[in-house]
C-alpha positions as CSV (number, residue, x, y, z in Angstrom):
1,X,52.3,7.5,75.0
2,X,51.1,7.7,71.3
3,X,51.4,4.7,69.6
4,X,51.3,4.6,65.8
5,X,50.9,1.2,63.5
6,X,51.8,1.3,59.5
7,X,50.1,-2.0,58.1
8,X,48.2,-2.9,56.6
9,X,46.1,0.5,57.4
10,X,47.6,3.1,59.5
11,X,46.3,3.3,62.8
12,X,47.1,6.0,65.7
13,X,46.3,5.7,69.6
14,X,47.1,6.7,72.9
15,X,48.1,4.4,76.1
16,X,50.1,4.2,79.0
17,X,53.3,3.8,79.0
18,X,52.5,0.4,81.4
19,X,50.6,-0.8,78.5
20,X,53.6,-1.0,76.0
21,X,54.1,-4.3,76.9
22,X,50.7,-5.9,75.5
23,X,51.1,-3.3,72.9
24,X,54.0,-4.5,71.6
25,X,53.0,-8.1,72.1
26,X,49.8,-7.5,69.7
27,X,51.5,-5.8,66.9
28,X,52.6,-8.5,64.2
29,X,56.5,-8.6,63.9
30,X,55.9,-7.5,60.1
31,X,54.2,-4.6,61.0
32,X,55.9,-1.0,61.2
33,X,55.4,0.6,64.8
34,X,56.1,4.6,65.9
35,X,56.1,4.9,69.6
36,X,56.5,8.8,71.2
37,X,57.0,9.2,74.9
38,X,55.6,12.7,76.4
39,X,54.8,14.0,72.7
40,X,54.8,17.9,72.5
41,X,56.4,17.9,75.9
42,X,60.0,19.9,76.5
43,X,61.7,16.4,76.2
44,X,60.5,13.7,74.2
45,X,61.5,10.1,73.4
46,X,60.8,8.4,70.0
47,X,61.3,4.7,69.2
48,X,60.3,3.3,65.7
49,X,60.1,-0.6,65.1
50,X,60.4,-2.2,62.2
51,X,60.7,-5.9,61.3
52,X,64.2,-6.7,61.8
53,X,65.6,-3.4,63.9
54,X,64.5,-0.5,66.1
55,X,65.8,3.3,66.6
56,X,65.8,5.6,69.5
57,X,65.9,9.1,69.4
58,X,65.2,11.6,72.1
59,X,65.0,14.6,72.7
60,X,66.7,16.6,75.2
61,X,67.5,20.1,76.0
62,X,66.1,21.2,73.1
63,X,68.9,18.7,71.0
64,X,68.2,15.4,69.2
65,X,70.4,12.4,70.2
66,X,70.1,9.2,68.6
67,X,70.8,5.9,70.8
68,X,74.4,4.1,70.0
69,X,75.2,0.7,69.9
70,X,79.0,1.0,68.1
71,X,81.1,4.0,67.0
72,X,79.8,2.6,63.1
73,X,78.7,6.2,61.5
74,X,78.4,4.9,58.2
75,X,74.9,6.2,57.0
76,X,72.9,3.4,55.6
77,X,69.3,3.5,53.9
78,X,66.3,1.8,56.3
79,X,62.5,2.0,56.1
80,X,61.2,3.5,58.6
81,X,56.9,4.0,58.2
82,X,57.4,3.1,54.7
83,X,59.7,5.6,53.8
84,X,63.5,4.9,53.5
85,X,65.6,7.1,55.3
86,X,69.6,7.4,55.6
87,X,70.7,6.6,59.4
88,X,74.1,6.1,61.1
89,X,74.7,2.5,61.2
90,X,75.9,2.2,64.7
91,X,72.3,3.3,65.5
92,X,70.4,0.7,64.2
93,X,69.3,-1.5,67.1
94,X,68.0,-4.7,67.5
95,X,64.1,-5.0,67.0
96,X,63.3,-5.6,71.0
97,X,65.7,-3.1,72.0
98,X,63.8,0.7,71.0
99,X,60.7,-1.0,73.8
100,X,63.2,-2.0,76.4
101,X,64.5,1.6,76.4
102,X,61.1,3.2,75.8
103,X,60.5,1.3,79.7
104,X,63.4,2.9,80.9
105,X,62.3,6.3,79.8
106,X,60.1,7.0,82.7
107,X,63.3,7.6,84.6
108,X,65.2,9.7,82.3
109,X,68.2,10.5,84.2
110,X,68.3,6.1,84.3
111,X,67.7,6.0,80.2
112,X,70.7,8.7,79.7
113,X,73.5,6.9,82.4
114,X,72.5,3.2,80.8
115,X,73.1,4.1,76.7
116,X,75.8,6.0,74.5
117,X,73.9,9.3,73.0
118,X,74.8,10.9,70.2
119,X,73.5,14.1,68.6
120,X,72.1,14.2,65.3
């Protein structure tokens, strides 16, 4: 799993995915934080955390979904790795959430039956 930390310097490592865990449990809750599951593989899954919310995004079949919590499709602006980016607002999870699924991902076929996808 790459693991990618904005603030106060960018940092960019590799660990297993049994590591995300302590990982996430080092990483100051002010602190931007990329995670990629299986990066430059056919399917991918890519969780970003920021202070106050997460976002899930995988890919699959060669198609982007983003994870749903409510039908909400309103786009709203977020940072994201210090950037602000416009994102539907029914996709905008809580902060602990884009790890909880990251764990899941090792099953995919688990990930996918317990979340509402949608494409992007």
């Amino acid at each position: 799993m790459t693991v990618e930390v904005w603030g106060p310097s960018y940092r960019h490592f590799e660990v297993d995915l049994s590591e995300l865990s302590d990982v996430y449990r080092s990483i100051p809750s002010d602190t931007s934080l990329g995670l990629t599951l299986d990066d430059g593989e056919g399917d991918c899954v890519i969780v970003t955390v920021e202070p106050d919310f997460s976002t899930v995004t995988a890919l699959r079949d060669r198609t982007f979904y983003n994870l749903q919590l409510t039908d909400d499709h309103e786009e709203v602006e977020i940072m994201t790795a210090g950037e602000e980016i416009h994102w539907p607002k029914g996709c905008i999870l809580p902060r602990e959430m884009g790890t909880q699924v990251l764990l899941e991902a090792a099953d995919r076929d688990v990930m996918w039956s317990n979340h509402t996808w949608v494409e992007q």
